[in-house]
C-alpha positions as CSV (number, residue, x, y, z in Angstrom):
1,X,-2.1,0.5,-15.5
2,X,-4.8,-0.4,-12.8
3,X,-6.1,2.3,-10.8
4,X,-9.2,0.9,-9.1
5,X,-11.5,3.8,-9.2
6,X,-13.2,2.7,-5.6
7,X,-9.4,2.7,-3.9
8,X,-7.6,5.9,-1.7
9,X,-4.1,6.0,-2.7
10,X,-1.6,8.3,-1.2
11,X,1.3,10.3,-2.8
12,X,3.8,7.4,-2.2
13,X,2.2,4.9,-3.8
14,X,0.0,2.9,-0.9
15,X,-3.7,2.0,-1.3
16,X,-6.4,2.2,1.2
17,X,-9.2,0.4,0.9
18,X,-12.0,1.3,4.0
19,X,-14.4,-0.8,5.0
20,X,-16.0,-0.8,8.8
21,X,-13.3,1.5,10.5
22,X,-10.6,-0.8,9.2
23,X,-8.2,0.0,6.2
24,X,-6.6,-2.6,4.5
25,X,-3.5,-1.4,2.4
26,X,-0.7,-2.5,-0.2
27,X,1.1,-0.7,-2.8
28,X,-0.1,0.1,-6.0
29,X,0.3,-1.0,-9.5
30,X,2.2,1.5,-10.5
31,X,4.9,0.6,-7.6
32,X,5.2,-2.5,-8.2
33,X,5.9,-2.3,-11.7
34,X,8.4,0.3,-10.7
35,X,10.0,-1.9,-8.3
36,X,9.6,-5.1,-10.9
37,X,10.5,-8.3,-9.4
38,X,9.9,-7.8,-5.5
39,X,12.1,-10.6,-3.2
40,X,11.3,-9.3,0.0
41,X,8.5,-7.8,2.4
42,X,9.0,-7.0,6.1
43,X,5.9,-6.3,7.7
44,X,4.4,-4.3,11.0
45,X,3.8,-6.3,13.7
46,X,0.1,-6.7,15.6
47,X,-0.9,-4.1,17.8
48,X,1.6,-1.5,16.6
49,X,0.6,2.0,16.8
50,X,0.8,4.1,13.7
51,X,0.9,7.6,12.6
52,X,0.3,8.9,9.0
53,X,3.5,8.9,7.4
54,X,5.0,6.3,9.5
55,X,7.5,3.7,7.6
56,X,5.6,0.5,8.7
57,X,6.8,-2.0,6.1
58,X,9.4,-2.5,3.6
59,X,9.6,-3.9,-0.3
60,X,12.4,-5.3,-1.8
61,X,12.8,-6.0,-5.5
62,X,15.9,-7.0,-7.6
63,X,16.0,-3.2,-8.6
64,X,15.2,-2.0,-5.2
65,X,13.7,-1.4,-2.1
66,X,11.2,1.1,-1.1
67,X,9.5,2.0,2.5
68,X,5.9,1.5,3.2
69,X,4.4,4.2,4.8
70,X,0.8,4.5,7.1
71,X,-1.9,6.3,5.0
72,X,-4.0,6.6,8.1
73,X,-3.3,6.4,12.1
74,X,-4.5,3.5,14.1
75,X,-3.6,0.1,15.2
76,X,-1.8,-2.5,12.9
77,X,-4.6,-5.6,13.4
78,X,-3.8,-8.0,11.0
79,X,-0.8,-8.4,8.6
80,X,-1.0,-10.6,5.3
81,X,1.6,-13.0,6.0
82,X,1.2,-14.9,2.7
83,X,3.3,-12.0,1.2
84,X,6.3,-12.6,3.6
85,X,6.3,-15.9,1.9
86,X,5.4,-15.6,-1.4
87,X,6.4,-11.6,-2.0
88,X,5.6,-11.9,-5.9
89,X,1.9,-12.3,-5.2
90,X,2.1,-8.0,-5.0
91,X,3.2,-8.5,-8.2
92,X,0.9,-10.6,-9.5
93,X,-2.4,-9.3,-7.6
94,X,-1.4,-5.7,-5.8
95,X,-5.0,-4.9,-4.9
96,X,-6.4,-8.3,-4.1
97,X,-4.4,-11.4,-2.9
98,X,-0.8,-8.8,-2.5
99,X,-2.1,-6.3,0.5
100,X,-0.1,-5.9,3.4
101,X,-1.7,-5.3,6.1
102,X,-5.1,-3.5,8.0
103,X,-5.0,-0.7,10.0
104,X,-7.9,-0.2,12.7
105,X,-8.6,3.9,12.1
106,X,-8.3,5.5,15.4
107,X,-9.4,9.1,12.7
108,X,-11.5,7.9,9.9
109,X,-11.7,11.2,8.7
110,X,-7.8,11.2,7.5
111,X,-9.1,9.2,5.0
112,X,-10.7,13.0,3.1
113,X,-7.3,13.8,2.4
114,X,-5.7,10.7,0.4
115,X,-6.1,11.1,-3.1
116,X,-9.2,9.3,-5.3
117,X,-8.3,7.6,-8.2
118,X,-8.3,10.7,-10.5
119,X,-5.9,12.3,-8.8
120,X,-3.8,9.7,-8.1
121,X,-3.7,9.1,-11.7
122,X,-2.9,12.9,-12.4
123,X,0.2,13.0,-10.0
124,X,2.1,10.0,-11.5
125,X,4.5,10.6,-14.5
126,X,3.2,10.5,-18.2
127,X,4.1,6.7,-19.7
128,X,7.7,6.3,-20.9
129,X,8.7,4.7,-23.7
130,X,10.8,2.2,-23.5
């Protein structure tokens, strides 16, 4: 599983990525391979205001669908709208080509309490077999 090491990831699955005040984020390996197949993403619109924990987006798979929450408050500035069209590039690229959208920080220091990599890793449940 891929767990960019440079990446701030949040207990349900989103990654942050921070550069200049703005976070760019998408779900993480691990979710999509949980969700497999995804069919579907709705996404924020501009401007919206966001709080930590808000549901701004939603997944869709052919096993199910799964909420999209805010890892960090601020202003929704940009959404990818290549995923709306092409959903299974999260699949194929979660952390490059499949984010969702960027969030201008309005508290950059929310970001200290996301998880690093480690302990991202640490919280997720041992492989399964199948």
């Amino acid at each position: 599983m891929n767990i960019p090491r440079e990446l701030r990831y949040t207990n349900t699955h989103e990654w942050v990525r921070v550069k200049g005040g703005v976070a760019t984020v998408g779900i993480t390996d691990y979710a999509q391979q949980q969700l497999s197949e995804i069919t579907y993403v709705e996404l924020p619109d501009l401007n919206d205001q966001v709080n930590v924990s808000d549901e701004v987006a939603f997944v869709e798979s052919v096993k199910a669908a799964s909420d999209v929450y805010a890892p960090v408050s601020g202003t929704i500035i940009e959404v990818n709208t290549a995923v709306a069209d092409e959903p299974e590039r999260i699949n194929r690229d979660p952390y490059g080509e499949g984010w969702l959208f960027k969030i201008r920080m309005s508290d950059p220091k929310e970001i200290a309490s996301l998880l690093d990599a480690d302990r991202y890793e640490e919280q997720l449940p041992p492989d399964e077999e199948e």
